[in-house]
ROTOR-247640 format. One record per residue: z, x, y of N, C-alpha, C in turn; residue number from 0. Coordinates in pm, 1 decimal. Each point is the difference from the previous one (the first is absolute). Example, Ala and Ser with C-alpha at 12.3 -4.5 7.8 and 13.67 -1.06 7.14 Angstrom:
SITE        n.z        n.x        n.y       ca.z       ca.x       ca.y        c.z        c.x        c.y     n
SITE      780.0     1319.0     -569.0        0.0      -89.0      119.0        0.0       90.0      120.0     0
SITE      -72.0      -35.0      105.0        6.0       82.0      119.0       73.0      -77.0      109.0     1
END
This chain:
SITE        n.z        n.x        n.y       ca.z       ca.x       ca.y        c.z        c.x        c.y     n
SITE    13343.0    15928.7    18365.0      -76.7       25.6      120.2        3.2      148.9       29.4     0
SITE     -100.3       63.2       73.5      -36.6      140.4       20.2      130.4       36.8       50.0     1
SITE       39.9      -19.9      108.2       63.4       -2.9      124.4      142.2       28.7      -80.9     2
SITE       51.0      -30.1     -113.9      165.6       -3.0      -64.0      -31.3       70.7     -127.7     3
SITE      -86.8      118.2       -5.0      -50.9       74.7     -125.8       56.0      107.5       31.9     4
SITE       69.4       40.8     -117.1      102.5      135.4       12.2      -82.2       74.9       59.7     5
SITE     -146.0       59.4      -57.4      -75.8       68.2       87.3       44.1       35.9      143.1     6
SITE      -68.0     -130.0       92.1       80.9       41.8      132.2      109.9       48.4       18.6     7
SITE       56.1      -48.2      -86.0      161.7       56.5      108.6       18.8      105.1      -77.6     8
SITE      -40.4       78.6     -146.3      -40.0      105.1      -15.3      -47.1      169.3      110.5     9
SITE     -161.4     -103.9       31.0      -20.5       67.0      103.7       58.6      -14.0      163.1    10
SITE       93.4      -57.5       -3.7       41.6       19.9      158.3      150.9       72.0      -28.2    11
SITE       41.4      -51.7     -122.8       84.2      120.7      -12.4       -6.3      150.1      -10.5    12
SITE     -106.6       35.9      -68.3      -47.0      156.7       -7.6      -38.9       18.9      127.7    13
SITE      -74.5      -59.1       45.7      -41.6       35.4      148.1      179.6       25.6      108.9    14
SITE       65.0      -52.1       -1.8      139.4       -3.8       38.5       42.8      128.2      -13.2    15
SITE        7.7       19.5     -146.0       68.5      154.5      -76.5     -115.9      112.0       40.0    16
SITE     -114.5        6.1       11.1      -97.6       88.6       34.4      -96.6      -56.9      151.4    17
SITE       98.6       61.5       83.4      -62.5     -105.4      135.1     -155.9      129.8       47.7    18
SITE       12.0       97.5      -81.0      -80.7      116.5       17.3     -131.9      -46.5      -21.9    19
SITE       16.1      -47.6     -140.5     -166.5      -73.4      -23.2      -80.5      -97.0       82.0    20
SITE       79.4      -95.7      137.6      -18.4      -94.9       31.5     -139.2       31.3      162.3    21
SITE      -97.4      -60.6      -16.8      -63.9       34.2      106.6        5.8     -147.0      105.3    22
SITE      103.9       30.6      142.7        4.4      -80.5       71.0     -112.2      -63.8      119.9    23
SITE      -45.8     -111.5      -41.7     -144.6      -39.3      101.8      124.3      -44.6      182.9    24
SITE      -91.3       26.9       44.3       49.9      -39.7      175.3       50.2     -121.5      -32.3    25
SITE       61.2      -52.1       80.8       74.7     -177.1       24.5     -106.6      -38.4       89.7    26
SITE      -39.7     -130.3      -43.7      -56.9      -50.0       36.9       39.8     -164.0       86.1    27
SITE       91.5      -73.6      -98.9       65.5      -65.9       34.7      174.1       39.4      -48.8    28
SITE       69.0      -80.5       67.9      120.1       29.7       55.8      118.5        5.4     -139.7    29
SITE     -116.5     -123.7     -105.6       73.2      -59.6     -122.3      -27.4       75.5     -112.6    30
SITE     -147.0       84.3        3.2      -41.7       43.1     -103.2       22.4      181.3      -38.4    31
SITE      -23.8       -0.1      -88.1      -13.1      147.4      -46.4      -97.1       45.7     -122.3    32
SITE      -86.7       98.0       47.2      -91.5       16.7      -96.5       19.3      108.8      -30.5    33
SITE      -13.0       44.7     -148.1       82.9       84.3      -66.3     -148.7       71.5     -150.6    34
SITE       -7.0      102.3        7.9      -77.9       74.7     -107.6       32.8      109.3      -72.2    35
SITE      -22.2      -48.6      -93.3       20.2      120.9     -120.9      -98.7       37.7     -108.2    36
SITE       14.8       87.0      -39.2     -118.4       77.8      -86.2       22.7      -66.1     -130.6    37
SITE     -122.4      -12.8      -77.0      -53.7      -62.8     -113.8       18.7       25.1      -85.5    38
SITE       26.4      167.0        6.5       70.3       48.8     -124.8       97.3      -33.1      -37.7    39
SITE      113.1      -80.2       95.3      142.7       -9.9      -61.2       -7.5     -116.8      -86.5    40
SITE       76.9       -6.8      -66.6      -15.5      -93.6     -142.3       14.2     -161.0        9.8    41
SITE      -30.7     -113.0       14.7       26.1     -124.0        9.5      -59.0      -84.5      -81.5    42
SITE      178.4      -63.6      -55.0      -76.7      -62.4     -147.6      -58.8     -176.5       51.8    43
SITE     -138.4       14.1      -44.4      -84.0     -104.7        6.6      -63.2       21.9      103.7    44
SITE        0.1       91.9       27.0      -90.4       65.9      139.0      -96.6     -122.2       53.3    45
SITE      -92.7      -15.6     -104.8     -118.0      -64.9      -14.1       18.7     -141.4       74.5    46
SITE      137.6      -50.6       -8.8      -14.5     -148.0        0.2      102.7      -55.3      149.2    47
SITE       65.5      128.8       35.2      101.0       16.4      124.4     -101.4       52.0      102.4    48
SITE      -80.6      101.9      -50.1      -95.4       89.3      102.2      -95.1       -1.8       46.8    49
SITE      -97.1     -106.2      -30.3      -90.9      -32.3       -9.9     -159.2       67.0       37.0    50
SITE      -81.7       61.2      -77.7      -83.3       89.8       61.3      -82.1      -54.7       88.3    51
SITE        4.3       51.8       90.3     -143.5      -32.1      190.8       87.5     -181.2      -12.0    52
SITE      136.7      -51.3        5.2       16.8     -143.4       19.8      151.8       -4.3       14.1    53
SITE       -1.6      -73.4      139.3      159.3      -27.0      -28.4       79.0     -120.0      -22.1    54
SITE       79.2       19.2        1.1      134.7      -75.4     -118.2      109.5       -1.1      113.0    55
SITE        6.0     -159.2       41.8       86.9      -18.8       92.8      124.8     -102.0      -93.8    56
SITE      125.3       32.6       12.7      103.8     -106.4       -7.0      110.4       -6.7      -16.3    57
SITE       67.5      -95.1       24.6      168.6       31.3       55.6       77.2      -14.2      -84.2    58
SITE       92.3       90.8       17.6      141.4       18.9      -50.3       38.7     -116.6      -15.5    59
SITE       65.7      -69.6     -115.6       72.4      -81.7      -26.6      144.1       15.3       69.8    60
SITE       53.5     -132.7       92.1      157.4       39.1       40.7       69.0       92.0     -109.4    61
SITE        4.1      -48.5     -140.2      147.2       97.6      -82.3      -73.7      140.6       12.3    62
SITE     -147.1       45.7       -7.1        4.0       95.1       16.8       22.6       91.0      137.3    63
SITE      -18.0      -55.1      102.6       86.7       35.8      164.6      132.9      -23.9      -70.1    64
SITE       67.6      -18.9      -40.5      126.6      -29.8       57.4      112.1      110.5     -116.7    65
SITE      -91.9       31.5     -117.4       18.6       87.3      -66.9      -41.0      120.2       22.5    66
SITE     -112.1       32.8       62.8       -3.4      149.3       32.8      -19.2       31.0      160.7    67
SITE      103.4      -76.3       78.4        3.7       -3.1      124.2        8.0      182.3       65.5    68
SITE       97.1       64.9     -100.4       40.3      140.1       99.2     -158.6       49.7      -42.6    69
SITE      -56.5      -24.1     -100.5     -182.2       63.2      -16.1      -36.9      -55.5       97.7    70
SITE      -42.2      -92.6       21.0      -93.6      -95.4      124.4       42.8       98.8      125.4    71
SITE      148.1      -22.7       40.7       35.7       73.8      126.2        0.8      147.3       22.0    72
SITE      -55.4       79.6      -95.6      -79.0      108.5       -8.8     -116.4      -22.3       86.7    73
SITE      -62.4      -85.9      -50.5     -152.6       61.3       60.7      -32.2     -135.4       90.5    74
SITE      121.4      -98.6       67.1       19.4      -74.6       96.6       28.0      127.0       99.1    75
SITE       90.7      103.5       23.1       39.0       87.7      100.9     -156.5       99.6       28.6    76
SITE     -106.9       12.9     -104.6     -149.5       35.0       90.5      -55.8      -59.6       71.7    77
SITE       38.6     -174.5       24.6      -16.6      -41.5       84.7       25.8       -6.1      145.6    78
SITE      136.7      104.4       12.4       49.7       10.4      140.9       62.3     -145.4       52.3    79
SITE       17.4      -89.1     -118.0       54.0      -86.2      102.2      158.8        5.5       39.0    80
SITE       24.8      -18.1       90.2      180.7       -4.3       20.6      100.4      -80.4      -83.5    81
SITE      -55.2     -116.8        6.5      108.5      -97.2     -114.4     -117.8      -36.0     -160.1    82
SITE       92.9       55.6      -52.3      -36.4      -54.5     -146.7       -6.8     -146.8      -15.9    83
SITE     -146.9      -47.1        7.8       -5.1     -189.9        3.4     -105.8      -17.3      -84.4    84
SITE       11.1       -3.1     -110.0     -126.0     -110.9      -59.1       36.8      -28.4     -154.5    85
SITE      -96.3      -75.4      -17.3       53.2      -98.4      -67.7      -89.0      -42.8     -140.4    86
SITE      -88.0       86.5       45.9     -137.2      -41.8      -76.8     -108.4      146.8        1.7    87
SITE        2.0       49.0     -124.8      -71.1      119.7       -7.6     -153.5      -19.0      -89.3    88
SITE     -113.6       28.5       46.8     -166.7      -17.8      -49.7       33.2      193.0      -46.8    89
SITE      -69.2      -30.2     -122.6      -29.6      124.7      -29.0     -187.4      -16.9      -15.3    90
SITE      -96.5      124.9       30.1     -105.6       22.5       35.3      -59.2      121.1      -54.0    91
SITE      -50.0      -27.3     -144.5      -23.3      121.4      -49.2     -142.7        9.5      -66.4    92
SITE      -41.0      156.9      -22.4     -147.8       25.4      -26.8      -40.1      134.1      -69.0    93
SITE      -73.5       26.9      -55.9      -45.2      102.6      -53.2      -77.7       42.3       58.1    94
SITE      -40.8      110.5      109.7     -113.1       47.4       94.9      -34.6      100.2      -51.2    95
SITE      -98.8       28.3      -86.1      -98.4       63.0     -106.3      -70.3      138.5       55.2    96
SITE      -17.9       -7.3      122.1      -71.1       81.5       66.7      102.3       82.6      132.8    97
SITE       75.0      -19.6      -22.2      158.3       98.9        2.8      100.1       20.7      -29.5    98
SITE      -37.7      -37.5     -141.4      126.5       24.6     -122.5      111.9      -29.8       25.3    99
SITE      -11.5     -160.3       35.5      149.7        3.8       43.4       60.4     -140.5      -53.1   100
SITE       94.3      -24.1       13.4       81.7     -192.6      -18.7       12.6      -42.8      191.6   101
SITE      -42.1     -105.4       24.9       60.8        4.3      140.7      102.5     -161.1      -43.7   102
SITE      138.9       13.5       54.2       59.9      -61.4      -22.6       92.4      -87.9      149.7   103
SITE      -11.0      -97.6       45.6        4.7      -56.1      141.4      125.8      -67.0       -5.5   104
SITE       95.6        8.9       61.9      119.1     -115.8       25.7      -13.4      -72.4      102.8   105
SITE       14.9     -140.9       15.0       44.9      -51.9       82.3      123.2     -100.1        5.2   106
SITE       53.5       50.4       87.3       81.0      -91.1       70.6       43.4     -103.7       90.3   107
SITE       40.3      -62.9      -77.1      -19.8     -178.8      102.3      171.1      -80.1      -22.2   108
END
């Protein structure tokens, strides 16, 4: 499944180590975080994680929450929430063609 492809956690790890590249969208809701990065940076299978002008919604498998929990609670704390609670992470990702970018969405539930 998309959602447990080294890819991602690839890219949310580089994004982690290079928080410079990361272009942060406003909060919108309380759970989510929308997150962009430029096209140039390298992602293997781009094509099939990124999807050009279409997005690609789906969740983290529990072993993968529960294995890369201190990653998750990285970019759980852009959420501003006070207690670290969830349980269930949607990843939300896209290739937006016409501003060179990956937009990549967490949610938390």
């Amino acid at each position: 499944m998309a959602s447990n492809s080294d890819s991602i956690y690839h890219v949310l790890t580089y994004m982690q180590q290079h928080p410079e590249v990361i272009n942060r969208q406003p909060l919108e809701y309380t759970n989510v975080i929308r997150l962009n990065i430029p096209d140039s940076i390298k992602v293997a299978d781009a094509d099939i994680y990124f999807p050009r002008q279409k997005l690609m919604v789906n969740r983290f498998t529990p072993d993968f929450v529960a294995k890369n929990g201190n990653l998750l609670d990285y970019y759980y704390q852009m959420t501003h929430q006070e207690i670290p609670n969830f349980h269930d992470v949607w990843v939300t990702t896209s290739h937006i063609i016409d501003k060179n970018t990956y937009l990549l969405e967490l949610s938390f539930e």
